[in-house]
Residue frames relative to the residue before (quaternion, step in Angstrom):
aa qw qx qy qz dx dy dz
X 1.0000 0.0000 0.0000 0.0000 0.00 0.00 0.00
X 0.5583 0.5641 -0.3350 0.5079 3.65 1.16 -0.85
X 0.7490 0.3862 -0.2631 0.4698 3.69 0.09 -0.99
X 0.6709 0.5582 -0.3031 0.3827 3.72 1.09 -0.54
X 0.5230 0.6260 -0.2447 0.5241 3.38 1.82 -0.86
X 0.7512 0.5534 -0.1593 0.3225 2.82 0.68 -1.67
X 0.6271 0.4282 -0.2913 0.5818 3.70 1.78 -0.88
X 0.6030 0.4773 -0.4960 0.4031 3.52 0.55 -0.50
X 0.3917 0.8074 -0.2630 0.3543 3.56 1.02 -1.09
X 0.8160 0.2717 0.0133 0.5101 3.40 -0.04 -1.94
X 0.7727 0.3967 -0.3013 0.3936 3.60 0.73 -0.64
X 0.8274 -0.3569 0.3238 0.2884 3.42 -1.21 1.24
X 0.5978 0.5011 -0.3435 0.5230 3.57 0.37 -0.88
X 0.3468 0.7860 -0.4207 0.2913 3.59 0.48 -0.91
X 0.8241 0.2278 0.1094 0.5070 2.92 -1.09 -2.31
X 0.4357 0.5616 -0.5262 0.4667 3.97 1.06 0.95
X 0.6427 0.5361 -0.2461 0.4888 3.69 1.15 -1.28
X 0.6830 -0.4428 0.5207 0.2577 3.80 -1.40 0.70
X 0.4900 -0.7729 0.2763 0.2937 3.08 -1.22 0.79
X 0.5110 0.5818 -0.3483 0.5282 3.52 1.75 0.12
X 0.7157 0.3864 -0.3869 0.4345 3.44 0.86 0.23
X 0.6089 0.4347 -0.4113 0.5208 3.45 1.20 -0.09
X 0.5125 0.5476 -0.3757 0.5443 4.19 1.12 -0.45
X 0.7526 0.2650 -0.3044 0.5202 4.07 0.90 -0.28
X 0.5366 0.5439 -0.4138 0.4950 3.59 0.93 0.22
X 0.6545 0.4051 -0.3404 0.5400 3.87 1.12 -0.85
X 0.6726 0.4522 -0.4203 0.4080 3.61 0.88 -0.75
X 0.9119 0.1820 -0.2858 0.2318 3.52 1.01 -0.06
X 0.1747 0.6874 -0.5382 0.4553 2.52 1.41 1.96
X 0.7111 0.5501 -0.1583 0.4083 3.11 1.11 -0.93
X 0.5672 0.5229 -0.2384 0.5899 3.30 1.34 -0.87
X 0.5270 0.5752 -0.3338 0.5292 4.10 0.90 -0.52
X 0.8091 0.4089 -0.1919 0.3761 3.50 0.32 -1.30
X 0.7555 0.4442 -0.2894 0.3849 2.91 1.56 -0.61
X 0.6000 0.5934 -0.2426 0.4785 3.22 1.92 -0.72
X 0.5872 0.6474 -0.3611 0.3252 3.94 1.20 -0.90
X 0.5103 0.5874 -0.3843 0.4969 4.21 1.52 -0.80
X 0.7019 0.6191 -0.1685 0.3094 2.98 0.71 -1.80
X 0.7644 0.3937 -0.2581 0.4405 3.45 0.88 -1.01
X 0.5193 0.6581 -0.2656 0.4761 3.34 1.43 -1.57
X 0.7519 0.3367 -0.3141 0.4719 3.94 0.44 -0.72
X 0.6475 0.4394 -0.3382 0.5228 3.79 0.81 -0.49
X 0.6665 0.4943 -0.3299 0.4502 3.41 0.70 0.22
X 0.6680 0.2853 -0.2165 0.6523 3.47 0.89 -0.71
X 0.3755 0.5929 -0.5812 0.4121 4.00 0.98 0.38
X 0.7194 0.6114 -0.1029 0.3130 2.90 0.60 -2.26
X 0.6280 0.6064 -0.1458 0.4655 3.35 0.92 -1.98
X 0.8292 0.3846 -0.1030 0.3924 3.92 0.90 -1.01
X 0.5518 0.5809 -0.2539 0.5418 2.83 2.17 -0.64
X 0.5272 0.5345 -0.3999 0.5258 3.54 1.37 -0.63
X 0.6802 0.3991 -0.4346 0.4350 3.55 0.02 -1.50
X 0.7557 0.3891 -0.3905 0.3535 4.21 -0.26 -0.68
X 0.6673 0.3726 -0.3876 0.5154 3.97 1.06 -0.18
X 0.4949 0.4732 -0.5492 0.4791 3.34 0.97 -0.06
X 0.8640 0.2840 -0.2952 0.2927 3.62 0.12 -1.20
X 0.7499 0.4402 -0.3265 0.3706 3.78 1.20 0.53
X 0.2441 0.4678 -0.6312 0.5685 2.91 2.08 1.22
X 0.8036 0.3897 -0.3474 0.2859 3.57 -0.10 -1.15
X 0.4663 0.6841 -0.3590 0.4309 3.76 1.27 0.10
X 0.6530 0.5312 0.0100 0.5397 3.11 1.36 -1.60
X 0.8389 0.0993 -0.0266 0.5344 3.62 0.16 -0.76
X 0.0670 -0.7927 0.5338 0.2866 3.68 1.06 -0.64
X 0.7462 -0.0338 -0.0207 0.6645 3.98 0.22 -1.33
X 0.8891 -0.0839 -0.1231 0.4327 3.60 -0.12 -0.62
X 0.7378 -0.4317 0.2932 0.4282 3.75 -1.32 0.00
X 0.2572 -0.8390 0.4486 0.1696 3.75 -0.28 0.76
X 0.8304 -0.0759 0.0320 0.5510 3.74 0.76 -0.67
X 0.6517 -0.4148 0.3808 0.5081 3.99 -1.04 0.64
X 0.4776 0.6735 -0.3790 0.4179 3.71 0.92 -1.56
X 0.9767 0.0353 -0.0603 0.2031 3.30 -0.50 -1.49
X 0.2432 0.5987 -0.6165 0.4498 3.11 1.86 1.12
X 0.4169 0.8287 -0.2889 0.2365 3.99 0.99 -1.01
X 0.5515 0.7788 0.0257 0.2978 2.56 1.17 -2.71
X 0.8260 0.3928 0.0846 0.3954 2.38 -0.21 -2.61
X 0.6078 0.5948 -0.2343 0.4710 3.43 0.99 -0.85
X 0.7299 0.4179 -0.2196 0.4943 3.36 0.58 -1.23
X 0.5887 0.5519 -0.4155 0.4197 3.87 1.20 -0.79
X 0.4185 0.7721 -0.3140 0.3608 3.29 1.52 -1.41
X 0.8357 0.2224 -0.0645 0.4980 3.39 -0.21 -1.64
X 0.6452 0.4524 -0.5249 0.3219 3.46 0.62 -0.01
X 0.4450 0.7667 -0.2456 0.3922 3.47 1.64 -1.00
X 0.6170 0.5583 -0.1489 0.5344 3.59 1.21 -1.98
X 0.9255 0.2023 -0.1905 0.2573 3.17 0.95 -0.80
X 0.3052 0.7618 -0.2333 0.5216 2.78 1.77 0.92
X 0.6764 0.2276 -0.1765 0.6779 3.47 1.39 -1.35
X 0.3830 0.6683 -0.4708 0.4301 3.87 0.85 0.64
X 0.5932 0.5495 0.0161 0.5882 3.29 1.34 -2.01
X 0.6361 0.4152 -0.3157 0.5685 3.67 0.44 -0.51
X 0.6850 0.4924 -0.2804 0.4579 3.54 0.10 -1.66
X 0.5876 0.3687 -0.4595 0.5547 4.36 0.18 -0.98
X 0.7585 0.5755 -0.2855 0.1096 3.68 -0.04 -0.67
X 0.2940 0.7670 -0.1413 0.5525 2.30 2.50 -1.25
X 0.7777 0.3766 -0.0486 0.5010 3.44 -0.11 -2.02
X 0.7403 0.4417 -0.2899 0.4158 3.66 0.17 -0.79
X 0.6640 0.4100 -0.3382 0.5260 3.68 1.23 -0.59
X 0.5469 0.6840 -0.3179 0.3633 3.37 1.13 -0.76
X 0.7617 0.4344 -0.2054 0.4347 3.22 1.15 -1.63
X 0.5373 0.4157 -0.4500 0.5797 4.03 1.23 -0.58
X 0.5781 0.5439 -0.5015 0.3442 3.59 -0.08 -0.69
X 0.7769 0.3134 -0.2902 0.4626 3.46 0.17 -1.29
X 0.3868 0.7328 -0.4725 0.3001 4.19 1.26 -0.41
X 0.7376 0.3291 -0.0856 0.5834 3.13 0.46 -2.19
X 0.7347 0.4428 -0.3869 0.3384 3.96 0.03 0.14
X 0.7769 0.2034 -0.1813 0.5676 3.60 1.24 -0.40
């Protein structure tokens, strides 16, 4: 969507469109640039947070569940994990939100 604005933008045809359609074309050029960090990092948050509970369920239990204990464990890594990519994510947003302070 960013690169599509962005050509409609630069080409001639443009400055042909009213002046409330060309003020919502910059806002979503702008609104891209600001939203494309944002997403890209919650994804590869997410994307990495899977790959490590995948590999300390499969550390923990390999094929099947071995003792009450290390359903326990697992659990407790669980929520500590949740609350880690919780913690990550405000940070995400919170850097996002000064970032966009001192730039606009």
């Amino acid at each position: 969507m960013w690169h599509y604005n962005d050509k409609i933008f630069q080409n001639q045809l443009f400055f042909r469109h009213s002046l409330t359609e060309r003020y919502q074309l910059v806002e979503n050029i702008r609104t891209a640039k600001q939203l494309t960090p944002t997403l890209l990092i919650h994804f590869f948050n997410i994307l990495i947070g899977a790959l490590i509970n995948w590999a300390f369920y499969m550390q923990i239990f390999g094929n099947k569940a071995k003792s009450p204990s290390s359903i326990f464990y697992y659990g407790l890594l669980d929520a500590l994990f949740y609350c880690t990519i919780a913690c990550t994510n405000f940070a995400i947003e919170l850097t996002m939100i000064l970032l966009v302070e001192n730039n606009f």
